[in-house]
N, C-alpha and C positions, 0 to 999 in steps of 0.2 A: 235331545239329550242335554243340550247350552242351556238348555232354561230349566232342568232339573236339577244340573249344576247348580247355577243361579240359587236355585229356588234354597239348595240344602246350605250355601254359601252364606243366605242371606238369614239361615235358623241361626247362626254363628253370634250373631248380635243381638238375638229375639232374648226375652226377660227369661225367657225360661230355655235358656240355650242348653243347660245340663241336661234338662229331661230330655230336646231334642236328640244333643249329641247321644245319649246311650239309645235312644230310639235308631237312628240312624247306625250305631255299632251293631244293634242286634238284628235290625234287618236286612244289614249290608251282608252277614254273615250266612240267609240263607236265599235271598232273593232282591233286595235294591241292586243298583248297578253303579251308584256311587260311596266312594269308600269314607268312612269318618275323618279321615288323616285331612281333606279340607275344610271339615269343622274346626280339630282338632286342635290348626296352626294360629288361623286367626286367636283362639281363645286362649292359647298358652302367652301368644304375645300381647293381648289385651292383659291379660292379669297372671302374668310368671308366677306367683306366687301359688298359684291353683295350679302347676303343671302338673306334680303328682298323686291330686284329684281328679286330675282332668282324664291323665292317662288309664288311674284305675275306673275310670268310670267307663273308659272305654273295653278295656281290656275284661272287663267281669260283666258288661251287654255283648261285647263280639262272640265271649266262650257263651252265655246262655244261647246268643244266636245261633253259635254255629250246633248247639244242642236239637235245636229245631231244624235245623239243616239237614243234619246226620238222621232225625225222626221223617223228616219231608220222605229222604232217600231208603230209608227203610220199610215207612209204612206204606208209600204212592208205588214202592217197585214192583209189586208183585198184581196190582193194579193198571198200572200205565206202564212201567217200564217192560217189564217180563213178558206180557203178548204183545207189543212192540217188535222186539229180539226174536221170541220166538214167528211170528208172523214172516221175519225176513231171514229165519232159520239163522240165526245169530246166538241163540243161549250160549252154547257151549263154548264160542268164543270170549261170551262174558262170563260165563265160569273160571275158564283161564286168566280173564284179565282179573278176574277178582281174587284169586290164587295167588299173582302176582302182586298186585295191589295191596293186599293184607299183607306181603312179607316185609314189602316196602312201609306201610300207610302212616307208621310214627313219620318217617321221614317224608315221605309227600305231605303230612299235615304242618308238619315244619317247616317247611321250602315254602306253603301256601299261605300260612301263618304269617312271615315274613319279607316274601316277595309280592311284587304289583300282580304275579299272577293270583285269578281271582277264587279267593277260600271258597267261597259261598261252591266252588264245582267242588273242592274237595268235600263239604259239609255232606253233600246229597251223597257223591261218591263213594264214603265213606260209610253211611249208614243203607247205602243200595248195595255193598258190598259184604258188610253183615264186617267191619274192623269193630274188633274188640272195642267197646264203648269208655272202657278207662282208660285204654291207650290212645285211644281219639282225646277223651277232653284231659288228659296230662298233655298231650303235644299241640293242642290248642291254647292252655292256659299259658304254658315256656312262649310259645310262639308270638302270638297275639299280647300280652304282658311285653315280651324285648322290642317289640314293633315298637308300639305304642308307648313304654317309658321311654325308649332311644330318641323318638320326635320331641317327646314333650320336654326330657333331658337337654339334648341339643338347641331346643328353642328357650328353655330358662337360662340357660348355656350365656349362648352365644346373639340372643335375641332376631332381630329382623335379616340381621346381612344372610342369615343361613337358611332360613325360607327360603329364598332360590333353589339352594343345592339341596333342599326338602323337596323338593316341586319337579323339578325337572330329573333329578341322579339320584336320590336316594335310595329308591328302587332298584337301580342299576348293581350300584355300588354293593346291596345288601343281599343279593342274586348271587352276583360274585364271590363273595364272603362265604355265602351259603355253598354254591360250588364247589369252591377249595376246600370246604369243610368236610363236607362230605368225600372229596377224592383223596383229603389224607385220611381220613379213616378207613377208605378202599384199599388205598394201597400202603396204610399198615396191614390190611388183613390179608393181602396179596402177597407181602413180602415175607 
């Protein structure tokens, strides 16, 4: 996995880093396992000027990505997924979870759009669960768009010092945010 890192690390500085970087946005979103945000840092701090290039280019291959994701999970379910489930007498529990899933899935594609948890399970998820396909890519494009202008934002910002707290918390930090978001709108509807 250190040398795929490496490897996507190392597209960062190649002549044609753009076409890399939205390659890497749109594949991360249905099947790669490393995310653009380490293309992304290098390129905004090499040339600040390109950050809200850089960010849409990210944000318009992550949503076509996660279009193929949401198609992955729809079209492969009824093929691989569904005698799967049913073989180990599970449908009907994913009947329910997808019940579930749908009432929630703006907001799970929101939390996944935005957290280190990985889209690309909501992408499949999401279209194995049959989520209405406009509400998937409107809470993919908010999602995926705040990620990725917030990095690029923050890095034309504040430049180098704030890579670290990119790299290591920022995921943390925007988990939390998301959190609290979500449970004050629970508990206005609560109260």
């Amino acid at each position: 996995m250190r040398g795929l890192y490496n490897w996507t690390l190392m597209l960062a500085g190649h002549r044609h880093a753009v076409l890399a970087l939205a390659l890497v946005s749109f594949i991360e979103s249905s099947v790669f396992p490393i995310p653009p945000h380490i293309m992304l840092i290098p390129m905004v701090l090499a040339r600040p000027e390109r950050a809200w290039f850089l960010a849409t280019v990210c944000a318009a291959a992550s949503v076509l990505g996660g279009a193929l994701g949401y198609w992955i999970g729809a079209e492969l379910f009824d093929s691989v997924g569904r005698p799967v489930l049913e073989f180990y007498g599970k449908m009907d529990k994913f009947d329910a979870f997808s019940a579930r899933f749908n009432a929630v899935g703006a907001w799970a594609v929101l939390f996944a759009g935005v957290t280190p948890f990985p889209y690309k399970v909501i992408t499949i998820t999401s279209g194995a669960t049959g989520l209405n396909f406009t509400v998937f890519m409107i809470a993919s494009m908010i999602a995926r768009s705040f990620i990725f202008f917030v990095i690029a934002g923050l890095l034309w910002k504040f430049g180098p010092p704030i890579r670290g707290f990119i790299e290591k918390r920022f995921g943390l930090v925007v988990t939390i945010f998301f959190i609290a978001l979500v449970g004050g709108f629970a508990a206005i509807r609560f109260l």
